[in-house]
C-alpha positions in Angstrom: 54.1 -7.4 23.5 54.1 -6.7 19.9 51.9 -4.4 17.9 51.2 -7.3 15.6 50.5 -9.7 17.2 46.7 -9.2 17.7 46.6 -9.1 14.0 48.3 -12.3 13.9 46.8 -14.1 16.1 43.8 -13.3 13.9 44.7 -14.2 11.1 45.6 -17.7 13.1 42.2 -17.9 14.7 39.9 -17.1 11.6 40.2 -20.0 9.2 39.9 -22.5 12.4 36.5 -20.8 13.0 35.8 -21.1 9.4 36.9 -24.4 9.8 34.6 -25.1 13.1 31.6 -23.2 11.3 32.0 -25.5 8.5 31.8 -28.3 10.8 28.8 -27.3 12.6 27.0 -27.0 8.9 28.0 -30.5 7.6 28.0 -32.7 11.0 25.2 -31.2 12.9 22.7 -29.1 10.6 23.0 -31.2 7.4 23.7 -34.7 8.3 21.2 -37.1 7.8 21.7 -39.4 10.9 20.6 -36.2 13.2 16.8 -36.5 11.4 15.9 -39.6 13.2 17.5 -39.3 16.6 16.2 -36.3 16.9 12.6 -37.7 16.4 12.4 -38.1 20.2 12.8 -34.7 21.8 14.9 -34.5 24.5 16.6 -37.5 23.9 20.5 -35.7 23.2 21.6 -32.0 23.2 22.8 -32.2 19.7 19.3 -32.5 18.8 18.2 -29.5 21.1 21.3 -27.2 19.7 20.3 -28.2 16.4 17.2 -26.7 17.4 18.0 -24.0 18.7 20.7 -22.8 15.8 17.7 -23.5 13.3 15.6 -20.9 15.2 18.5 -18.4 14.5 19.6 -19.0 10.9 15.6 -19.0 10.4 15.5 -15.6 12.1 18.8 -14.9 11.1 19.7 -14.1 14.3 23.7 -14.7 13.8 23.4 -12.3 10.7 22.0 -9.0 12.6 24.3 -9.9 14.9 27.2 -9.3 12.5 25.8 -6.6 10.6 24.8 -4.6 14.0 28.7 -5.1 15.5 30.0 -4.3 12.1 28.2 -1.1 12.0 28.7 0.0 15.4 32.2 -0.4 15.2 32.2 2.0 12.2 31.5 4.8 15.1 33.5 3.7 17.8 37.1 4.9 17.9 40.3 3.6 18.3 41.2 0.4 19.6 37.3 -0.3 20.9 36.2 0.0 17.4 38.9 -2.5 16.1 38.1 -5.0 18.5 34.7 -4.4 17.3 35.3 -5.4 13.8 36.8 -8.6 15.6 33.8 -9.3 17.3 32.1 -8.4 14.0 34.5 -10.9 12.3 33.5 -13.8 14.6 29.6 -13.0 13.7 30.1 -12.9 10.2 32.2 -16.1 9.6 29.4 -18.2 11.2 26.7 -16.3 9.4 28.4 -16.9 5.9 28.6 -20.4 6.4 25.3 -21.0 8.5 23.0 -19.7 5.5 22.6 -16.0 6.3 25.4 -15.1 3.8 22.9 -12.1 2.7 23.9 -10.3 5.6 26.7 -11.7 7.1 29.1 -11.0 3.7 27.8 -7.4 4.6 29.2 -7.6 8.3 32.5 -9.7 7.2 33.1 -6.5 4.5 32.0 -3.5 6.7 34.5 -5.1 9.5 37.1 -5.9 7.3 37.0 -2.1 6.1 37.0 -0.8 10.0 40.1 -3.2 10.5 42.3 -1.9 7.5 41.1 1.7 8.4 44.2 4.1 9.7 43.8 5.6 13.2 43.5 9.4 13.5 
């Protein structure tokens, strides 16, 4: 197996988050339709998921998730600290786009940095 293809794989898999994240924002948190069927609890899951992911961008839960992987993986070495950043990567998309951008443009920089940083 190649060396590069982690790296390109993702490079593959990061704009179809972005994409997906996007998605999530426009067709589930933003949407009007979703105000009145969600008016009865209980009646769908999309209604409870909306829930749910309000509760974390309003404790910006996705955000300190980012910004916590993106600074551990500043201490952890080698490969675990690259796949880190990955992890971190996959935080901080979401948290850009799901209006936390505060802290996740923190997280998306610091794990960008521990990507592009040289092994000793």
């Amino acid at each position: 197996m190649s060396r590069w293809w982690p790296v390109v794989a993702l490079l593959l898999f990061l704009p179809m988050w972005l994409a997906a994240s996007y998605g999530v924002r426009f067709g589930l948190m933003e949407d009007g339709q979703w105000v009145g069927l969600c008016a009865v609890p209980g009646e769908h899951w999309q209604c409870q998921a909306r829930s749910l992911l309000g509760l974390w961008i309003h404790f910006q839960v996705i955000g300190w998730v980012a910004l916590g992987l993106a600074l551990l993986c500043q201490v952890l070495p080698g490969r675990l600290g690259w796949w880190g950043a990955v992890l971190a990567l996959v935080a901080g998309v979401p948290a850009l786009v799901l209006y936390t951008a505060s802290l996740g443009v923190f997280a998306v920089v610091l794990a960008g940095l521990r990507l592009v940083r040289a092994s000793s």
